[in-house]
N, C-alpha and C positions, 0 to 999 in steps of 0.2 A: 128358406130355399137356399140352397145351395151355388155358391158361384167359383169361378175356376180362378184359384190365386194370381196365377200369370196374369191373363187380359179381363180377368173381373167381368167373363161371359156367363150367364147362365145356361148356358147351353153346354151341360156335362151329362155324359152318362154313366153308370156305373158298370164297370167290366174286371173280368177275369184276364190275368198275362198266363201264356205261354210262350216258355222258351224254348228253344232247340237250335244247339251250336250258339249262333252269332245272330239269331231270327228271331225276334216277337209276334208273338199273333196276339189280339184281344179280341175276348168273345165275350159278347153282352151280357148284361145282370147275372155274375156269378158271383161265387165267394168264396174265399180258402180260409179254413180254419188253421191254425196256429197248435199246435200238436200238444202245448197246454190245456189244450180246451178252455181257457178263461180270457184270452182273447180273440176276435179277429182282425183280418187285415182288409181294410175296405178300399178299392182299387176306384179311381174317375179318371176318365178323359174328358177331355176339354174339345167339344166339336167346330168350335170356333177355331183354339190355335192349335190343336193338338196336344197341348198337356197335361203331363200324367201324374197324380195327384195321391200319394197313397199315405193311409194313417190307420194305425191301431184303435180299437174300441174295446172296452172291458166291458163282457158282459157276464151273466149267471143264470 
């Protein structure tokens, strides 16, 4: 299980960022691929403190 680095809550979800301008929005369980095609970038928030958690994974 997964837990959020900052406050060590489990209570993270996985989401998608959008920007525009100076504004983020995140929307639940999505995923951006990486234009390599050989990684993605996996996006969590933290619903406990708020933070935002993001790491590359290599897949095939």
């Amino acid at each position: 299980m997964k837990e959020c680095i900052a406050c060590h809550s489990g209570q993270i979800k996985q989401v998608d960022i959008i920007t525009r301008d100076d504004v983020f929005t995140l929307i639940e369980n999505s995923e951006a691929i990486l234009s390599s095609q050989t990684q993605k970038i996996i996006k969590f928030v933290c619903l406990n403190c708020g933070f935002i958690n993001l790491y590359a994974e290599d897949y095939f």
